[in-house]
C-alpha distance (Angstrom), angle and dihedral (degrees) to the residues before:
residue distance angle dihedral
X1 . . .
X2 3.91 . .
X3 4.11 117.9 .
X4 3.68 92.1 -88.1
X5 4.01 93.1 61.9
X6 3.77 89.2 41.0
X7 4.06 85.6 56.8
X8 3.38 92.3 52.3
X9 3.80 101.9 47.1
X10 3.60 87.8 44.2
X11 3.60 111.1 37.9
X12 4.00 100.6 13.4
X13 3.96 92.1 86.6
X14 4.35 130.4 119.1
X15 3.57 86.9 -112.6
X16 4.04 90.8 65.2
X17 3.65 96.6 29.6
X18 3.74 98.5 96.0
X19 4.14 88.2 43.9
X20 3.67 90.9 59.4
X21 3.59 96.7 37.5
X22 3.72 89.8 58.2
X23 3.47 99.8 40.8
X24 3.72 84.9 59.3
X25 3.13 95.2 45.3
X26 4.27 87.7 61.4
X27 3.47 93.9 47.6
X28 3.56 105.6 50.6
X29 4.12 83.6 44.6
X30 3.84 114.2 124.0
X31 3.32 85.2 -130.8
X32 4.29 112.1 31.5
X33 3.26 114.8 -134.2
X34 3.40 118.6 -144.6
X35 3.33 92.1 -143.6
X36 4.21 144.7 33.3
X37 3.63 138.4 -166.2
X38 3.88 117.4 -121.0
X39 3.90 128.3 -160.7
X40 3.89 108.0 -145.2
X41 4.39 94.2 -165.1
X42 3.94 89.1 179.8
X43 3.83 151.6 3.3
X44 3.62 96.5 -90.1
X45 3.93 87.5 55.7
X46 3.95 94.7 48.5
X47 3.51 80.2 44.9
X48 3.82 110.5 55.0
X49 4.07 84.6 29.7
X50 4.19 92.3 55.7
X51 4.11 82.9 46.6
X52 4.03 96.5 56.1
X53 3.85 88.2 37.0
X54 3.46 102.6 44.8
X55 3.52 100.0 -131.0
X56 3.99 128.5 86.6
X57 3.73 114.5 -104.6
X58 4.15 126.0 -134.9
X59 3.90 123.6 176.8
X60 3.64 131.8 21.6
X61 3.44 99.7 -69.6
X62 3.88 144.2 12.3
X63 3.91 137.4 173.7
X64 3.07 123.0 -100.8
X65 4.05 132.0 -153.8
X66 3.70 116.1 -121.4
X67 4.28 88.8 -149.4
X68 3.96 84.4 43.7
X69 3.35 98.9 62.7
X70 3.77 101.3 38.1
X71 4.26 86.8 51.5
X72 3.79 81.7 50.9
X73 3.77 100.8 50.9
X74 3.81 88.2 36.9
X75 3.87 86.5 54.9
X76 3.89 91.3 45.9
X77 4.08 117.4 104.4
X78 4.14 84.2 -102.5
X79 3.86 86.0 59.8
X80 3.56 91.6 -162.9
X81 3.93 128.6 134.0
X82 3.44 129.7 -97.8
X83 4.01 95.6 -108.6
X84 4.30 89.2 53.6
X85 3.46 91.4 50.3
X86 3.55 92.3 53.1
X87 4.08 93.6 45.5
X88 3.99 81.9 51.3
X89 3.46 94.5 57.4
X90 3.83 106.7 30.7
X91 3.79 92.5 35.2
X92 3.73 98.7 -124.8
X93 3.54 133.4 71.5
X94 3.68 130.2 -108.1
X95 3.80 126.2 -70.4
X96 3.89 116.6 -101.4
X97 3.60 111.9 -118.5
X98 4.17 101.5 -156.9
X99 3.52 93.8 145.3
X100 3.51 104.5 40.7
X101 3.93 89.1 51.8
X102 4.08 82.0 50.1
X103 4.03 92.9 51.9
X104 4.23 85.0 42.4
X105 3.97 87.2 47.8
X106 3.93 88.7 52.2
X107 3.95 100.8 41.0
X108 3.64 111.6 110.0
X109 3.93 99.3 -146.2
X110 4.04 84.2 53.2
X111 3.60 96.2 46.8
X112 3.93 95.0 46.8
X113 4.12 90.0 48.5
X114 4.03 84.3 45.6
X115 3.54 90.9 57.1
X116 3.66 94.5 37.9
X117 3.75 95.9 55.8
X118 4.03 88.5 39.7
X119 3.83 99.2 68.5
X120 3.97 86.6 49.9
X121 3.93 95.1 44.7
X122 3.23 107.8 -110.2
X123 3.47 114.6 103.2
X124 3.70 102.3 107.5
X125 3.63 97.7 49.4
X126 3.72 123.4 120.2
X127 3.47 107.7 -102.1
X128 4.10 90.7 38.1
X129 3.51 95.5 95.1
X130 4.10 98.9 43.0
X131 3.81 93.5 46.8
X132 3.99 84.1 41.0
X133 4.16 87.8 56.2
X134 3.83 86.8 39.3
X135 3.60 104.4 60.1
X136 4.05 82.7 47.7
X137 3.44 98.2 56.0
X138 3.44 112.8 25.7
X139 4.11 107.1 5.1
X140 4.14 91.6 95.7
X141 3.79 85.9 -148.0
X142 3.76 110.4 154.5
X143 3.78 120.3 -124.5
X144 4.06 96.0 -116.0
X145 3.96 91.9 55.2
X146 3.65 92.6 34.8
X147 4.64 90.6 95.3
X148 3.37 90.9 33.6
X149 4.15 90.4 49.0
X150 4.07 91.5 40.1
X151 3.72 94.4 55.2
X152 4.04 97.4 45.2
X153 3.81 88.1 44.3
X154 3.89 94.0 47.3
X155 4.28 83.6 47.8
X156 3.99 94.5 45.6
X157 3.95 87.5 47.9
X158 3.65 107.4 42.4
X159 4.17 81.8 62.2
X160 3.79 92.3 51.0
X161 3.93 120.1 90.9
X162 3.83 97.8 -124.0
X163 4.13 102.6 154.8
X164 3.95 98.8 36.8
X165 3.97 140.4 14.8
X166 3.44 119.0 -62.0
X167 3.83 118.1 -110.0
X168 3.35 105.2 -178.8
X169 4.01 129.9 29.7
X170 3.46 146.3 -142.8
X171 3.63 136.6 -161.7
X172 3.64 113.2 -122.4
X173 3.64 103.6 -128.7
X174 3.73 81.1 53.4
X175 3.73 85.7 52.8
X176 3.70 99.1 47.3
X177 3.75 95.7 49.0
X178 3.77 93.3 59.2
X179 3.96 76.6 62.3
X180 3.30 108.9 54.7
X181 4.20 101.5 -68.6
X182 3.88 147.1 11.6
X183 3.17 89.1 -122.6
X184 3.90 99.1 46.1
X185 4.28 93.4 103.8
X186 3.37 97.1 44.5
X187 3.90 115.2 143.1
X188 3.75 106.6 -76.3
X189 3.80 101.9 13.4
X190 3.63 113.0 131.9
X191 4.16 91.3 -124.1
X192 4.08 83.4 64.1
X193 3.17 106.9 44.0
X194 3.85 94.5 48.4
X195 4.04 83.4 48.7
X196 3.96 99.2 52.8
X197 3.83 82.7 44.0
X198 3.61 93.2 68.2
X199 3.84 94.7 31.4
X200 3.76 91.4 60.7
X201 4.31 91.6 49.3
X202 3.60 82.2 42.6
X203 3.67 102.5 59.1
X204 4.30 85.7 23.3
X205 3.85 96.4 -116.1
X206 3.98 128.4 131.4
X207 3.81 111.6 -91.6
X208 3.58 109.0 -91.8
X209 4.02 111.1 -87.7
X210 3.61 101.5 -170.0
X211 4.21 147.6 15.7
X212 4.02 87.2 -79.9
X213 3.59 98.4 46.8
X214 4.09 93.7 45.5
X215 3.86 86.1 52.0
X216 3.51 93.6 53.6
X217 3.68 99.1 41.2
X218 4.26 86.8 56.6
X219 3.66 88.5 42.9
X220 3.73 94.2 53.2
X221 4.10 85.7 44.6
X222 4.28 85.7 53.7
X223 3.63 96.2 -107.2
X224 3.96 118.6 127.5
X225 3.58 112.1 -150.3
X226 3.99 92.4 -154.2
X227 4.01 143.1 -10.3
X228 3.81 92.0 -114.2
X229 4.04 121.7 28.7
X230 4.32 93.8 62.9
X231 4.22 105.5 76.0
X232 3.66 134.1 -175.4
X233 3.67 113.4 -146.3
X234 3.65 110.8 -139.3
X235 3.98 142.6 175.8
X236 3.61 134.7 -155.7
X237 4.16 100.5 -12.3
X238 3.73 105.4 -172.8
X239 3.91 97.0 -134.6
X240 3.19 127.3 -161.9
X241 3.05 114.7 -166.4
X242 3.84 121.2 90.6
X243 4.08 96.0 -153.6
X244 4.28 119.3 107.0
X245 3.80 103.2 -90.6
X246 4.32 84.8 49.1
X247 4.19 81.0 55.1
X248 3.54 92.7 42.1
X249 3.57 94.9 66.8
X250 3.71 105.4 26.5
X251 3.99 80.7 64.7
X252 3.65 84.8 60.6
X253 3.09 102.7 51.5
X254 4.09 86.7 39.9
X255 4.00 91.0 68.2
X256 3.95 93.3 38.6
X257 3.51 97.2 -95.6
X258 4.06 115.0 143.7
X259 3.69 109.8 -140.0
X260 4.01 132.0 -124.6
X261 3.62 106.7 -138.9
X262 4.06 116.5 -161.2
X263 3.44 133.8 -170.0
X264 4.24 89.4 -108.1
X265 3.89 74.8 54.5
X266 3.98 95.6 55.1
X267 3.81 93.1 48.9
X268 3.36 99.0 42.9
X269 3.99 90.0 53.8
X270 3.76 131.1 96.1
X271 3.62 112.4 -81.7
X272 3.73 88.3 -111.9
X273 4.03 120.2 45.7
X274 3.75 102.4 -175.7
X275 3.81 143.8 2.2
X276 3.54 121.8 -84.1
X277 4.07 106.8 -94.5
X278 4.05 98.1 32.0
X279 3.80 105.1 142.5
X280 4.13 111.4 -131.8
X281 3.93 119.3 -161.3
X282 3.87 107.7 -145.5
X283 3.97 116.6 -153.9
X284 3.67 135.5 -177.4
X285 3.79 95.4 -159.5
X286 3.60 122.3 71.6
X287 3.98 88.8 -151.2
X288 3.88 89.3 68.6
X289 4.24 96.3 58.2
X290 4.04 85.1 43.7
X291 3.40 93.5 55.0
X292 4.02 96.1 45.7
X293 4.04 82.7 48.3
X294 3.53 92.8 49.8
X295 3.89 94.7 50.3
X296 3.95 83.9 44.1
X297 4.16 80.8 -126.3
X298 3.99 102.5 175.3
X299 3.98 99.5 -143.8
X300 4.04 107.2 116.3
X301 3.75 110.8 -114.9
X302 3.94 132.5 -178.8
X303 3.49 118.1 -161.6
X304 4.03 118.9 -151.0
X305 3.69 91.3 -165.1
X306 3.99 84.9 -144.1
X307 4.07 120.8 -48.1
X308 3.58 107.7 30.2
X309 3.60 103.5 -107.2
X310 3.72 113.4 -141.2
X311 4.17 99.4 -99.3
X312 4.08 84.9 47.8
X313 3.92 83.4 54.2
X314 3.84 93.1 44.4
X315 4.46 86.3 53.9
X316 3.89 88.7 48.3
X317 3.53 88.5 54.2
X318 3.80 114.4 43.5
X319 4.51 83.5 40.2
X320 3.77 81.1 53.6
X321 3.85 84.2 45.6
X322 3.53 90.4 52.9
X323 3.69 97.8 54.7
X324 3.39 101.8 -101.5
X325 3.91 130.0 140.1
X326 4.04 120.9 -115.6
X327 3.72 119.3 -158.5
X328 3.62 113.3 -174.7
X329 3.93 133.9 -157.5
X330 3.64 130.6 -173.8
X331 3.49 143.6 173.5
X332 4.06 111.6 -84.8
X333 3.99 99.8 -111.4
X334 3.72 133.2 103.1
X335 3.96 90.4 -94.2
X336 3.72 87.9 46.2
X337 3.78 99.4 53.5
X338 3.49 97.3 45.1
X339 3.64 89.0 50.1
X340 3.55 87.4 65.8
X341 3.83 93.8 38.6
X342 3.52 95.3 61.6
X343 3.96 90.6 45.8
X344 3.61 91.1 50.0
X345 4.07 91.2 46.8
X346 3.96 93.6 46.0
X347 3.52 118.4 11.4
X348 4.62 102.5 40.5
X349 3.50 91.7 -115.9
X350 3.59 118.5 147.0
X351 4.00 136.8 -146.3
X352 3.44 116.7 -97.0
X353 3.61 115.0 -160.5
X354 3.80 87.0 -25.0
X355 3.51 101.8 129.4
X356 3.93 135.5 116.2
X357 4.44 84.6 -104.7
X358 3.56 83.5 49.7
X359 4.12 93.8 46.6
X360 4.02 86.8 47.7
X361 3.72 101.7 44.3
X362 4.01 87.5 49.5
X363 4.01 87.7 49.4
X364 3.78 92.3 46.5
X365 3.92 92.1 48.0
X366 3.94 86.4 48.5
X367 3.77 94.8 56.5
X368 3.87 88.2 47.0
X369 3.58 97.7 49.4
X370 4.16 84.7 42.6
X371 4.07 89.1 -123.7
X372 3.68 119.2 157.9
X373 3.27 128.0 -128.7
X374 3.37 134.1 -156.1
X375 3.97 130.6 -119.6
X376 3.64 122.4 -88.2
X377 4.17 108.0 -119.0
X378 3.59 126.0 -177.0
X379 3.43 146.7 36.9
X380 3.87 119.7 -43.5
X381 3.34 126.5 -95.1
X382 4.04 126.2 -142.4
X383 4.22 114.8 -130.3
X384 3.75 99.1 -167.4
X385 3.84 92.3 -178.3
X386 3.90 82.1 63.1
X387 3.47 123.1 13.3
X388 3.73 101.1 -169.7
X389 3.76 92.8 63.7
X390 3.43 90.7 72.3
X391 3.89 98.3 41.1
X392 3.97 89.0 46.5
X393 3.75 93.0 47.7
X394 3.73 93.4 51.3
X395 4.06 86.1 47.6
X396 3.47 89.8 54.9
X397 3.41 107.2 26.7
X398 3.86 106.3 -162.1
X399 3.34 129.8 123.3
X400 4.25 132.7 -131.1
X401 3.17 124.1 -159.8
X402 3.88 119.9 -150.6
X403 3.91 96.4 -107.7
X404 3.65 87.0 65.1
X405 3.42 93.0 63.7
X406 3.63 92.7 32.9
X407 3.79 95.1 120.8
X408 3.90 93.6 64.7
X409 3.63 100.5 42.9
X410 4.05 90.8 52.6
X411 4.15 82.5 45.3
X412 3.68 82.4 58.5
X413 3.60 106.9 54.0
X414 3.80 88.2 38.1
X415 3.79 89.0 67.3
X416 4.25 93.8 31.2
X417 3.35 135.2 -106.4
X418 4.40 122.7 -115.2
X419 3.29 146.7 -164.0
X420 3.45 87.5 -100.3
X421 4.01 97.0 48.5
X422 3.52 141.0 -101.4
């Protein structure tokens, strides 16, 4: 079968047909929106949708993001976009829109924001033109602080890392006075709302719903909201440094107590953390530092406690700075894997028992042990530093979670990790 059959068999089901019907729907709109309302009637909808989207699905209904879904299809094993799949499975291609584009060309609010975004740059990126059509529709941002909005928001986002991992950060009042005001992204200002709203199209996530989400949406963008709230959990640091906040946490760690490492912690710590060579375990979980706490095992281990936030990234780097080795584990999904991806593109850490022997020996164990695992949603993930991780995940398409392989990571720091591995 060519791609076009596989598309059909695989996507060209009742469960999807309201998904695609909708999405065409919003792109053959006069106006695009940059978003759409979907009814999920059932669990094999919420299902089949959360597998396209790369997210699970709850409820009977979600929105979904118009970029989203075309980055997910594009990122599918058909790699096509979202307009050929839907001329694959309707059998015609999708509608022109000349004079929408000429009524968007001539819109004021879309012409200011154009301009705005121009002098920093970024007018032609990808999310440009949804955020553009956002703010229009749905942005409720009145048409005397619509120049002054434009040009703060193109300002605030040419400084945000929006196509790659952040390497540097910045705190946001920081940020928002170089705009006009410290206090210029606070929660609920107009400025940071519009901001996050291009952030999430840019990096093709939901628009943050809640306190937790914002954070990490700004976090993932390299902005810290404060010095003290975002904490690295961490176990067993070798410190060097003989000086009171060294003590402080040693004696932590000295009565089996994990520490929570800030970023007023980072600067007020010694230049140098460790001695060159120390060997660091790197978890996702937070289950695998209690447990080496809890048996009192001595192996250093930070714990990311899922995406890195940006003080957990600021302790990978200055230990990498220091000499010292990183080893990082994470659960076997999509988000997992590119968790370590990105750490082993930007921040020297290496896989640790993240390999496609590693992915099979932890499926074999769970079909001996009779553990279930759950399905494997979203789009795939490259792992360059083994290539048939990624094709064996995809074949199997389950997903383990570090506690199932808890036993062998805890075996692991028990007998030390090197420079050289395991």
């Amino acid at each position: 079968m060519g791609v076009a059959d596989d598309v059909r068999a695989v996507w060209g089901v009742e469960a999807l047909r309201g998904l695609w019907e909708k999405a065409r729907e919003a792109l053959e709109s006069p106006k695009p929106p940059a978003t759409f309302r979907l009814e999920l009637p059932d669990d094999e909808a919420r299902r089949l949708v959360g597998e396209v989207y790369g997210r699970p699905m709850w409820g009977q209904g979600t929105r979904i993001s118009v970029s989203k879904l075309d980055s997910a299809v594009r990122g599918s094993r058909f790699g096509l976009e979202l307009a050929e799949v839907l001329e694959i499975l309707h059998g015609r291609p999708v509608g022109q829109r000349e004079s929408g584009s000429a009524d968007e060309q001539q819109d004021p609010t879309v012409e200011t924001l154009r301009s705005a975004l121009a002098e920093r740059g970024l007018a032609d990126a990808d999310w440009a033109a949804p955020w553009m059509q956002w703010i229009h529709q749905y942005g409720r941002v009145a048409a005397d602080e619509l120049p002054t909005i434009a040009r703060r928001a193109a300002g605030v986002l040419s400084a945000l890392a929006l196509d790659r991992a952040p390497e540097t950060w910045i705190s946001r009042g920081e940020l928002a006075a170089r705009v006009g005001g410290a206090h210029q992204l606070d929660n609920g200002t107009t400025l940071s709302r519009v901001v996050l709203k291009a952030a999430a199209l840019a990096h093709g996530v939901e628009s943050p719903g809640n306190e937790r989400e914002r954070r990490a949406l700004w976090e993932r963008c390299g902005v810290t909201l404060d010095a003290v709230s975002a904490t690295v959990l961490c176990w067993a640091l070798p410190l060097a440094g003989s000086d009171d906040w060294s003590r402080s946490v040693r004696q932590r760690f000295a009565i089996g107590l994990p520490a929570h490492l800030t970023h007023l912690d980072l600067r007020t710590a010694p230049a140098r953390l460790v001695e060159p060579g120390t060997a660091v375990a790197v978890c996702e979980n937070p289950r695998v530092l209690e447990s080496a706490a809890e048996e009192r095992i001595e192996h250093p281990v930070v714990c990311l406690s899922g995406h890195p936030t940006t003080v957990a990234l600021t302790l990978l780097d200055r230990l990498v700075a220091d000499g010292a080795t990183l080893h990082h584990h994470g659960d076997f999904d999509w988000a997992g894997v590119g968790i370590t991806r990105s750490l082993w593109e930007h921040h020297g850490v290496r896989p640790w028992r993240m390999s496609a022997g590693d992915y099979r020996e932890a499926l074999d164990r769970a079909a001996a042990d009779r553990t279930d695992l759950p399905n494997l949603v979203g789009a795939p993930v490259g792992t360059p530093w083994d290539p048939a991780l990624a094709e064996l995940m995809s074949t199997a398409a389950r997903a383990v979670e570090e506690e199932v392989v808890l036993p062998a990571l805890l075996a692991d720091l028990r007998a030390g990790l090197t420079a050289a591995g395991t």
